[in-house]
KEKE-3310 file (N, C-alpha, C; in steps of 0.2 Angstrom, whole numbers, plus 5000, padded with zeros to 4 digits):
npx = (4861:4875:4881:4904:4915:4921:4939:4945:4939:4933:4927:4937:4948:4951:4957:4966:4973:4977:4983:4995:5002:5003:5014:5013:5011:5023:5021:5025:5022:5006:5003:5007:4999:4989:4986:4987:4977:4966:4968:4963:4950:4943:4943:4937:4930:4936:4945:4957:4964:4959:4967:4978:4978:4977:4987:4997:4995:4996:5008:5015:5012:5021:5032:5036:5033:5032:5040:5040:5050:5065:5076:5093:5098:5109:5125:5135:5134:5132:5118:5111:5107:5098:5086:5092:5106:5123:5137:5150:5162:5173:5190:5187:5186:5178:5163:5167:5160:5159:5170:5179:5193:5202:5206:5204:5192:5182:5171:5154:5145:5127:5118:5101:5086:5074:5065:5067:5061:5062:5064:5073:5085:5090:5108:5115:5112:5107:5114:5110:5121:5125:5118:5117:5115:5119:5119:5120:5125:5115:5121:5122:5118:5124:5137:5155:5157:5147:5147:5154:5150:5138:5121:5118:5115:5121:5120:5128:5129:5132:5136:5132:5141:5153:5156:5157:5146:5142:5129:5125:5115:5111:5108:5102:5101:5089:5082:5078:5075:5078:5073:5074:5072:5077:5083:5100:5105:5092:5089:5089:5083:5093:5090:5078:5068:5071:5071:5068:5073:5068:5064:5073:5091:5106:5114:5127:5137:5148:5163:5170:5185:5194:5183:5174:5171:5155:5153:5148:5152:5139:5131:5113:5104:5093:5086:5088:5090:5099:5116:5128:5141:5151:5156:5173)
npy = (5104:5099:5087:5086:5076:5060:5061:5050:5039:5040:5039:5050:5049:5037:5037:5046:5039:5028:5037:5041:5028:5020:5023:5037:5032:5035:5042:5039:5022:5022:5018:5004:5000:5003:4996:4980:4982:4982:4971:4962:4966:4964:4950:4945:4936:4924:4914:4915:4921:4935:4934:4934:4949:4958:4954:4958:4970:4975:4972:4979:4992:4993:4993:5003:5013:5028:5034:5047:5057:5064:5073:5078:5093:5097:5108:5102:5089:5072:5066:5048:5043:5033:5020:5005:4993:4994:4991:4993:5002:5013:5021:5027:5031:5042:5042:5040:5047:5059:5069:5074:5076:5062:5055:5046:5046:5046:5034:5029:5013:5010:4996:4990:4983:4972:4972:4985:5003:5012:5027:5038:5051:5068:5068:5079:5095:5109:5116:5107:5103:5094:5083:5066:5053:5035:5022:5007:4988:4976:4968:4961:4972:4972:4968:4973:4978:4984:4996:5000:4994:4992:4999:5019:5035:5049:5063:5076:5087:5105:5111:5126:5130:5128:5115:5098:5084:5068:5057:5041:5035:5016:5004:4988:4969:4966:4980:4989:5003:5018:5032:5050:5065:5079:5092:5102:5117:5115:5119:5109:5104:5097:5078:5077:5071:5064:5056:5038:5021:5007:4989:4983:4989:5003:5011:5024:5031:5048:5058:5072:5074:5072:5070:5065:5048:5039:5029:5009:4993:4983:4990:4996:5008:5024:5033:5048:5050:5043:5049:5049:5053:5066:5082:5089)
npz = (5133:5123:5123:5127:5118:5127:5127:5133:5132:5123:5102:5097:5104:5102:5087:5089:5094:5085:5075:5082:5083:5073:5059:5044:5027:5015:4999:4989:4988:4987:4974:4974:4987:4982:4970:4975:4985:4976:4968:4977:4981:4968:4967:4977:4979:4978:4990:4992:4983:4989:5000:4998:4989:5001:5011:5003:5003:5016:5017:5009:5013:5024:5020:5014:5024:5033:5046:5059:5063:5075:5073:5080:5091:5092:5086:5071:5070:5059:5056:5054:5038:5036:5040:5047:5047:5051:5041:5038:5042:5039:5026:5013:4994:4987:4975:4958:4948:4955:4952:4965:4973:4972:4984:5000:5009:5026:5029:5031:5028:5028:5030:5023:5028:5018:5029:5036:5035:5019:5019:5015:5023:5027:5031:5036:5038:5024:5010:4995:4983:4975:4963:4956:4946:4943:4931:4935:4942:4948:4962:4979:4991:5003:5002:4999:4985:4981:4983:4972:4961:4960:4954:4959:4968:4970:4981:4987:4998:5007:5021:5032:5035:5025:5025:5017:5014:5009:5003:4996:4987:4987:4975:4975:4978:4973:4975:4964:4958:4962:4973:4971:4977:4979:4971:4963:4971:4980:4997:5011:5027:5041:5042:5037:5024:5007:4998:4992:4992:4984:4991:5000:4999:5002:5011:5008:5017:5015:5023:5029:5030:5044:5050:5067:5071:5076:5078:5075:5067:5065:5075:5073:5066:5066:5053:5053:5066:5073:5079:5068:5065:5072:5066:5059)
capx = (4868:4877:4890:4909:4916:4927:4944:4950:4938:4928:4931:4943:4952:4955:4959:4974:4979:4981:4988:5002:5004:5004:5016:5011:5016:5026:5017:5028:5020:5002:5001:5009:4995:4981:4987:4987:4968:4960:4968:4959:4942:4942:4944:4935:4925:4942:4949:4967:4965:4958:4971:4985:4981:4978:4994:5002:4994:4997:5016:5016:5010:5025:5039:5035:5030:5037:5037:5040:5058:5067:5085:5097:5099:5116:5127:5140:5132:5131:5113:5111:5103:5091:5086:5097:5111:5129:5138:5154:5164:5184:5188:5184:5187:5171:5160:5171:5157:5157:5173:5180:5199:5204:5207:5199:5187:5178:5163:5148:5139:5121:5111:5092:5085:5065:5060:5067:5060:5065:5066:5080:5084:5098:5112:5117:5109:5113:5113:5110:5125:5124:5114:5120:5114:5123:5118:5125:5124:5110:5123:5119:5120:5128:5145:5159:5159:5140:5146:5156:5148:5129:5117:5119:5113:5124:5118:5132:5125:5135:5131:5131:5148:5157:5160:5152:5144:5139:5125:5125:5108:5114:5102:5103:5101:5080:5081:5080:5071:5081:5070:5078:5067:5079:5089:5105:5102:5087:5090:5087:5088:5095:5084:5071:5066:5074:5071:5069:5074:5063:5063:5084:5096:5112:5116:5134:5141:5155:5160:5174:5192:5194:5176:5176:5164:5154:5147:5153:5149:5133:5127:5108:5102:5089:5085:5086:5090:5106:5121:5135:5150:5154:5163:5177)
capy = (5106:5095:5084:5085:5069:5058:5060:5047:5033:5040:5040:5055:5045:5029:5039:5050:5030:5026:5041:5039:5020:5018:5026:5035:5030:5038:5043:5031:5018:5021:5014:4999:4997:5004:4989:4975:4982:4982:4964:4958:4966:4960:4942:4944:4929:4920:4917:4913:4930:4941:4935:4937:4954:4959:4953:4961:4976:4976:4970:4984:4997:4991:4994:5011:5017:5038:5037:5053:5058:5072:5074:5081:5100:5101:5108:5099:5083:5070:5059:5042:5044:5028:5016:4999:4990:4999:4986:4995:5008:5015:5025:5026:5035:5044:5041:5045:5052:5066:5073:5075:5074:5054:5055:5044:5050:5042:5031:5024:5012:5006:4991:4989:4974:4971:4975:4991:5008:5014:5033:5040:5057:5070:5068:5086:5101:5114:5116:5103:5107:5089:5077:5063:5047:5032:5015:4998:4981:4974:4965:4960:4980:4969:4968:4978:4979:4985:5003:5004:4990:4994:5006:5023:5042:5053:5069:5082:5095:5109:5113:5132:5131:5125:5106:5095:5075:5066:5053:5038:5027:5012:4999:4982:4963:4968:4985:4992:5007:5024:5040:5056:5072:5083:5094:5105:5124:5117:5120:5106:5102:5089:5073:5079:5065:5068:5049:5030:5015:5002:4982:4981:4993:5003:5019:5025:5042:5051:5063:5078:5071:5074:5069:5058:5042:5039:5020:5005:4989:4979:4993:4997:5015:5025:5039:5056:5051:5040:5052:5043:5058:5073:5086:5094)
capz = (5131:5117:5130:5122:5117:5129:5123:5136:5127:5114:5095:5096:5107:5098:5081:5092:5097:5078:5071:5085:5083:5064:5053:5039:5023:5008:4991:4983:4992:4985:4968:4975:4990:4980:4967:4980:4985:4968:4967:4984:4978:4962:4968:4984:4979:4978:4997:4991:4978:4993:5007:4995:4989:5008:5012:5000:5002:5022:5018:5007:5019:5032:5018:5012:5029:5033:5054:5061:5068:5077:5075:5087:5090:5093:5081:5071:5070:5056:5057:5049:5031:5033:5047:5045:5050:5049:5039:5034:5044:5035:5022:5005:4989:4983:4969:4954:4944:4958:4951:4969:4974:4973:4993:5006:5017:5031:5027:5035:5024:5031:5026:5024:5024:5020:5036:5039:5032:5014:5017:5016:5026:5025:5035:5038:5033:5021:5002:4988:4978:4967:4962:4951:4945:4937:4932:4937:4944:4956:4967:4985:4995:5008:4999:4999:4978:4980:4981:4966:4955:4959:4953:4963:4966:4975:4983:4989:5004:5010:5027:5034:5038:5023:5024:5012:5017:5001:5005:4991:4988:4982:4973:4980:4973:4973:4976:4958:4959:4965:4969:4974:4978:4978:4967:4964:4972:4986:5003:5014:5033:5044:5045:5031:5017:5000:4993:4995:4987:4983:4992:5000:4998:5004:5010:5010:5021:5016:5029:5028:5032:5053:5057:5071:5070:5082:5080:5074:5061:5068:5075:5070:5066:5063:5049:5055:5074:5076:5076:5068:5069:5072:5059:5062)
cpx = (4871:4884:4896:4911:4923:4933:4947:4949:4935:4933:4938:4952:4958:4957:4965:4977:4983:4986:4994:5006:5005:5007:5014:5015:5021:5024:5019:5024:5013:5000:5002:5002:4990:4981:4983:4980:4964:4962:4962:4951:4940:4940:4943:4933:4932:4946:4957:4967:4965:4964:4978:4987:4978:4984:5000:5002:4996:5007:5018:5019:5015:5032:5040:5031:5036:5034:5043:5047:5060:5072:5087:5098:5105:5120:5132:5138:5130:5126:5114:5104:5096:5093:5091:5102:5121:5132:5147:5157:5172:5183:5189:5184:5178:5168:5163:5169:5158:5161:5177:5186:5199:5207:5202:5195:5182:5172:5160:5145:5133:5118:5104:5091:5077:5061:5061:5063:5065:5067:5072:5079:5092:5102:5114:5111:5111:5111:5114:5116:5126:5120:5116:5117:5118:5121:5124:5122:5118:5114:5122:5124:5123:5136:5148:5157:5151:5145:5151:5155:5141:5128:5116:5116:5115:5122:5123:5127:5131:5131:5134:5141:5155:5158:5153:5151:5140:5134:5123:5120:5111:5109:5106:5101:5090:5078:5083:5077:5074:5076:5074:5075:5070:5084:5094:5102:5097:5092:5087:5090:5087:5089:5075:5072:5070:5073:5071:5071:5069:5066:5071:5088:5103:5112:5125:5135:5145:5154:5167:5180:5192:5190:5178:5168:5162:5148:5151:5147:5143:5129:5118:5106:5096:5089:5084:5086:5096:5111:5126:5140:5149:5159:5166:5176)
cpy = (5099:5091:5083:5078:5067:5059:5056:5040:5034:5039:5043:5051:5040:5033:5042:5043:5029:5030:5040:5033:5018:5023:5030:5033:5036:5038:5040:5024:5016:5016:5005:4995:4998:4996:4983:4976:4980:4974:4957:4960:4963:4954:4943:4936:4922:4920:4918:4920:4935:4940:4938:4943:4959:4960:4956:4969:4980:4974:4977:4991:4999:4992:5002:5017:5023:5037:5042:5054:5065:5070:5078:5088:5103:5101:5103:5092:5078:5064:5053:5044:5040:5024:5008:4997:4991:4991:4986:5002:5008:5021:5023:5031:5039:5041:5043:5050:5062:5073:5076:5073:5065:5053:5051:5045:5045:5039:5027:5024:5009:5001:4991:4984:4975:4972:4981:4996:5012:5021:5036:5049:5059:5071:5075:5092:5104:5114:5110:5104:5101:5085:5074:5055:5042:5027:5012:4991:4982:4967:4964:4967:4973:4967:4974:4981:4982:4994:5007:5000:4992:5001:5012:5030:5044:5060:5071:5087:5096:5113:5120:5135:5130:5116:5102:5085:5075:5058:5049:5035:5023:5005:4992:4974:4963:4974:4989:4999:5014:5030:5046:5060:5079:5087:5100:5110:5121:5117:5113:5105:5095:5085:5074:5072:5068:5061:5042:5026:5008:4993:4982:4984:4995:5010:5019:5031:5045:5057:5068:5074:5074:5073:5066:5054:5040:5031:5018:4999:4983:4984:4996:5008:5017:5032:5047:5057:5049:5046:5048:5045:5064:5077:5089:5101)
cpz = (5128:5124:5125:5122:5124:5125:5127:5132:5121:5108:5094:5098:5104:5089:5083:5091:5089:5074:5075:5084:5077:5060:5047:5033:5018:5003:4989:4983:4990:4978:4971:4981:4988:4974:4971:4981:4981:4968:4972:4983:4973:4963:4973:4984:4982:4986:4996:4987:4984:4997:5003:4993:4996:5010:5009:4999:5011:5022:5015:5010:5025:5027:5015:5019:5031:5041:5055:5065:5072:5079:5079:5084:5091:5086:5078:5069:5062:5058:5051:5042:5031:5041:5044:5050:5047:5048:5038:5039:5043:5031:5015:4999:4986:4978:4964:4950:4946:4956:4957:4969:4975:4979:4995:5009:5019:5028:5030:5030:5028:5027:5026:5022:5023:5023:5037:5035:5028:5013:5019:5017:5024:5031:5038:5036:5030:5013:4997:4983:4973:4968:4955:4952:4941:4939:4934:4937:4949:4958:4975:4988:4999:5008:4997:4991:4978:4978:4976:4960:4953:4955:4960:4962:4971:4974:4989:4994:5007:5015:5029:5033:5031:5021:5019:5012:5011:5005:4997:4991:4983:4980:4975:4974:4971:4973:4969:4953:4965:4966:4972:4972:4980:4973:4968:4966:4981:4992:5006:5024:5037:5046:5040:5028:5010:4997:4994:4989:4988:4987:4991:4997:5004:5003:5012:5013:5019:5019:5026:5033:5039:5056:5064:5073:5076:5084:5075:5073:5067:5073:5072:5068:5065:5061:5054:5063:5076:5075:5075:5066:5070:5069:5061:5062)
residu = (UNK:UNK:UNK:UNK:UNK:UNK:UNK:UNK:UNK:UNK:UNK:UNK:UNK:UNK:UNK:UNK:UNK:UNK:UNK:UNK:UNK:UNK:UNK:UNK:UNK:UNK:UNK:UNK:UNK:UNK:UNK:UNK:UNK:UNK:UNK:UNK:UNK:UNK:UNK:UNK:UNK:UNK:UNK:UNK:UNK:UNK:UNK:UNK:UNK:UNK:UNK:UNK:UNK:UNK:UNK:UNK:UNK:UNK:UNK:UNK:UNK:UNK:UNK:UNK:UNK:UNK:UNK:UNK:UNK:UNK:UNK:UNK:UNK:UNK:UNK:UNK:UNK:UNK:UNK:UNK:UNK:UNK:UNK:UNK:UNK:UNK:UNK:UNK:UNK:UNK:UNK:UNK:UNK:UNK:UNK:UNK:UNK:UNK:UNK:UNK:UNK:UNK:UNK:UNK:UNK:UNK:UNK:UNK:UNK:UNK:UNK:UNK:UNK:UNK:UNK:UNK:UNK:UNK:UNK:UNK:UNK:UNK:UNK:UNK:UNK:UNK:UNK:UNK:UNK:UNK:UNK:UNK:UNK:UNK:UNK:UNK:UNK:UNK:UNK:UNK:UNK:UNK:UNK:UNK:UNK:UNK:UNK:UNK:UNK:UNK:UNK:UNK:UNK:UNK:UNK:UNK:UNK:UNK:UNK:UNK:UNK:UNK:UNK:UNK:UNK:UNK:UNK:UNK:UNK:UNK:UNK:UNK:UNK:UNK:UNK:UNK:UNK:UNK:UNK:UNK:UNK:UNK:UNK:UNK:UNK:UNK:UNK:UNK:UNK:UNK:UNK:UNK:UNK:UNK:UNK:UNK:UNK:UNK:UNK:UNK:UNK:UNK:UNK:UNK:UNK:UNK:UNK:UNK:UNK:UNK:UNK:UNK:UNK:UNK:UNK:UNK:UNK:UNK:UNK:UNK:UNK:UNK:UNK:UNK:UNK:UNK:UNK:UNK:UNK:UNK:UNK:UNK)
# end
């Protein structure tokens, strides 16, 4: 009789380790690691060619990584769009492209730096009701003038209930490559993926007048898990 495999040390074993311990990546992600590969094969001979397209295909591998989330199940709640560092907590007039009343409303900006993960998730759940792109500047995300000098794409969702949270990607002093995977009409929910921005960026929050914010500037977050208000 066939003996079944250890699953405490066999093979099986150590492949759960990996799956659980390694991220995977983002499709975006691929040409740029499959790049860096071909570079290190080609010039295997070459030690300074191999290590460097290694390196860059393992540096790669760590900026476009998609780790697994699971946001909060209580209702009401605004999650953080991206992992980062909250840089910017006030209020703030919209995007003007959005065509939205010229009122203030609540905003949390996050920063990303080269370490963190690029994907960006959706803060609320609910309906897609804009997607809008607009060139700009590649000024450093870290500055107040990023989110109305830079390059931007704001997505509107209205959640079940009525209220509407707009989640801004903002392109950064390197960060010059916007994607956004969803459009007007889809359905999405809290903490899903809809986009990344390429090497440093910024994401901005705008919340429905009354939220109440629930973290504060130096803060760290993570996509799809920090709560960072609650909507009236």
């Amino acid at each position: 009789m066939a003996r079944r495999p250890d699953l405490k040390t066999g093979p099986a074993r150590l492949a759960a380790l990996i799956r659980t311990s390694v991220p995977p990546m983002h499709p975006a992600g691929l040409p740029f690691v499959g790049a860096s590969l071909a570079v290190a094969l080609v010039g295997r001979r070459n030690r300074f060619v191999r290590r460097a397209g290694l390196t860059s295909a393992a540096a790669n591998a760590a900026f476009f990584r998609h780790p697994p989330r699971t946001p909060p199940t209580r209702p009401g709640v605004v999650v953080a769009p991206a992992d980062g560092l909250i840089c910017l907590v006030g209020e703030e007039v919209p995007p003007s492209e959005l065509g939205l009343p010229a009122e203030p409303l609540p905003r949390i900006s996050i920063f990303l730096s080269l370490l963190d993960a690029h994907v960006q998730r959706a803060p609320v759940g609910g309906e897609v009701v804009t997607v809008l792109h607009r060139p700009g500047l590649f000024v450093s995300a870290e500055l107040e003038a990023a989110s109305a000098d830079n390059e931007r794409n704001s997505v509107v969702i209205r959640t079940p209930e009525g209220k509407q949270v707009i989640a801004v990607q903002i392109a950064g002093l390197l960060a010059r490559r916007i994607v956004c995977n969803v459009s007007p009409g889809e359905s999405i929910g809290i903490g899903d993926t809809y986009g990344l921005i390429r090497y440093g960026s910024r994401l901005d929050t705008y919340l429905p007048a009354g939220s109440r914010v629930l973290v504060s500037v130096g803060q760290r977050t993570l996509a799809g898990e920090t709560v960072l208000a609650e909507l009236p």
